[in-house]
C-alpha positions in Angstrom: -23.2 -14.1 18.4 -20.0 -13.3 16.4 -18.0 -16.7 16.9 -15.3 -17.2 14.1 -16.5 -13.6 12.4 -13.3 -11.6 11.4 -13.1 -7.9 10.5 -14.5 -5.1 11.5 -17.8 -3.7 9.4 -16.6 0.2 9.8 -20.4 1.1 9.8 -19.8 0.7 5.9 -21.7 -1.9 3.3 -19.8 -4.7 2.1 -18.8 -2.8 -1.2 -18.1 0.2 0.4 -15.6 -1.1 2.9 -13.5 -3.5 0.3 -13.1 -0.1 -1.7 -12.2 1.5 1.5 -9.5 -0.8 2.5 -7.8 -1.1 -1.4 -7.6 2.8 -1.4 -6.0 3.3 2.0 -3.2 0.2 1.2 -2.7 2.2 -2.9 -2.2 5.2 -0.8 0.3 3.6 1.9 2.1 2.1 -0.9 2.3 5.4 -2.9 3.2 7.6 0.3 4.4 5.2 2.1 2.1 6.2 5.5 -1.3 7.4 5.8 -3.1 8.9 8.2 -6.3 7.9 9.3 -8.4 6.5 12.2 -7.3 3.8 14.3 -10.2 1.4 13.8 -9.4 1.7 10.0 -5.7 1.0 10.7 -6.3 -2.1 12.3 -8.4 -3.3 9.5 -6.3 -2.2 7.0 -2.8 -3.6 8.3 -3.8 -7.0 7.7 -5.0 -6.5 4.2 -1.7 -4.5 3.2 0.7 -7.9 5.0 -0.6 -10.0 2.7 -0.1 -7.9 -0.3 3.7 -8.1 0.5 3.8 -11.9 1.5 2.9 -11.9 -2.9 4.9 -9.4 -3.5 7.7 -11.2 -1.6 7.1 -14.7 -3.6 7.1 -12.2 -6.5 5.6 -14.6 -9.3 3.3 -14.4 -12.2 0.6 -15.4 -10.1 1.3 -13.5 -7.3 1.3 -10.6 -9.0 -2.3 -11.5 -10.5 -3.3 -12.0 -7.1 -2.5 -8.6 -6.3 -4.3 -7.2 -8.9 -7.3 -9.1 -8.2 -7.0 -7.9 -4.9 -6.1 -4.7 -5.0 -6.5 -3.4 -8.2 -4.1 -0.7 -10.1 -3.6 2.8 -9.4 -1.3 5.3 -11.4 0.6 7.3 -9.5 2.0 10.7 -10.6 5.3 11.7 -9.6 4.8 14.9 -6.7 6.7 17.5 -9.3 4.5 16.7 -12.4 1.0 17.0 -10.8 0.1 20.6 -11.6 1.3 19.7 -15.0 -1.0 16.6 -15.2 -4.0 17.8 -14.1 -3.5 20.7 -16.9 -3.8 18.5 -19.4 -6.4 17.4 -21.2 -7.5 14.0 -21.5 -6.7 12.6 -24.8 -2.9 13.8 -23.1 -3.5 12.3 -19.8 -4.7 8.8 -21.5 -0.5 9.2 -23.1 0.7 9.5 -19.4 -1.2 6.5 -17.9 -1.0 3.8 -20.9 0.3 3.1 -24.1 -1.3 3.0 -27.2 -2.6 -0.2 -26.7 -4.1 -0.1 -23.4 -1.2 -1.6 -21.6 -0.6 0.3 -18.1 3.1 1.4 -18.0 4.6 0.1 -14.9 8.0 2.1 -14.5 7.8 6.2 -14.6 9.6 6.4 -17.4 9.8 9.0 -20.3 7.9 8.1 -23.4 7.9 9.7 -26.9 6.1 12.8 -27.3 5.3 12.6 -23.6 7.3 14.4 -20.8 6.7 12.1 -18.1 5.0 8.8 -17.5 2.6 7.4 -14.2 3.8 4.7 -12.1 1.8 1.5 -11.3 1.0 0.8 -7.9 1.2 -2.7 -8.6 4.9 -2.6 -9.7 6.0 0.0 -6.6 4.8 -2.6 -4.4 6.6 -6.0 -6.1 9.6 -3.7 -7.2 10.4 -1.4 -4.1 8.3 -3.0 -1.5 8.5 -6.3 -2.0 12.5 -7.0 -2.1 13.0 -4.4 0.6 10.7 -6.6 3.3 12.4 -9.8 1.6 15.8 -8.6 3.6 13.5 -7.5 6.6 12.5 -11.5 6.3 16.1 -12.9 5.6 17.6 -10.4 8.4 15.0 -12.0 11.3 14.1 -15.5 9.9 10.3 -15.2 10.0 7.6 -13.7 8.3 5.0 -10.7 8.6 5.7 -7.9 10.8 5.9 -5.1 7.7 3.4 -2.7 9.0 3.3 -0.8 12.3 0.6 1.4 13.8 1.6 4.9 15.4 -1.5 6.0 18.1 -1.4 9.7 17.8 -2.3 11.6 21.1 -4.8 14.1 19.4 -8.6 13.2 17.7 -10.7 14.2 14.6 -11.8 17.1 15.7 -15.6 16.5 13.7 -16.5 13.5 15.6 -13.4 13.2 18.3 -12.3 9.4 16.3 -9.1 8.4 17.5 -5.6 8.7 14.6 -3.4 6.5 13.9 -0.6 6.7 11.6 0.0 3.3 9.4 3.4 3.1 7.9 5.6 0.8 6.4 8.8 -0.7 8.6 12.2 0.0 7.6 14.4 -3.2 7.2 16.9 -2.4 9.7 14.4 -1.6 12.5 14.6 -4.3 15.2 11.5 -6.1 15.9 9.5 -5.3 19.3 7.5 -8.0 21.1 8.0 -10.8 23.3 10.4 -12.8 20.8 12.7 -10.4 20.8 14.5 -9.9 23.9 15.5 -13.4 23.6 19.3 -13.8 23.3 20.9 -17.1 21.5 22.3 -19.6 24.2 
């Protein structure tokens, strides 16, 4: 019996599916949409809502929550990728931190570096964060920050049906049974 068990397994050990689900919300919060099966979309959705109900509240210990949770990624900016993976390693340690072992958090430009990673952590509590704060000011409530696309074709390995998770813009109007309600 599964009363009051929530989540799917995936077919995936415990360690297997956390690292799973913290490497598909990084890479919906670095892209923001990824494409994968529905199943994992599902799953996923959840996980990536409550990482911008923090990043919404936006405070010290929100953020540590979402590193906890999630971890942090660098991301490279798309037009300096051939150049970082040409460098070496002593250069690519210059383009992720500092010389203390701080992450940098902005892409900036540093000295004696041409361009500088972006944390994950600080795309989602700069960009992501106040953008869905509007979303929640525009429609008085929460949540809502994620939708699933089902896509009409399958993996063509094992037939699994897509999905496309993405982000929600702030000025799209919500869908459901709430909101065909007019104010009397």
């Amino acid at each position: 019996m599964r009363h009051l068990v929530r989540g799917r397994r995936l077919n995936r050990s415990t360690s297997h599916r956390l690292a799973l689900r913290r490497n598909l919300v990084q890479s919906l919060i670095e892209h923001g949409e990824v494409r994968t099966t529905l199943p994992k979309a599902k799953e996923v959705r959840a996980f990536a809502e409550r990482l911008v109900t923090l990043a919404i509240d936006g405070s010290l210990a929100a953020r540590q929550r979402a590193i906890a949770l999630l971890n942090d990624r660098a991301i490279i900016p798309a037009e300096h990728r051939a150049a970082y993976d040409g460098l070496s390693d002593a250069k690519r340690a210059k383009v992720l931190c500092s010389r203390s072992g701080r992450r940098y958090r902005a892409s900036t430009t540093r000295p004696g570096v041409k361009f500088t990673a972006e944390s994950v952590i600080h795309r989602l509590f700069a960009d992501i964060g106040p953008r869905m704060k509007q979303r929640n000011e525009a429609r008085s409530c929460s949540g809502g920050y994620t939708r699933i696309i089902k896509l009409a074709d399958r993996r063509l390995g094992d037939g699994g049906s897509l999905a496309i998770l993405q982000w929600v813009s702030p000025d799209d109007a919500p869908r459901g049974k709430g909101s065909d309600k007019t104010e009397r």
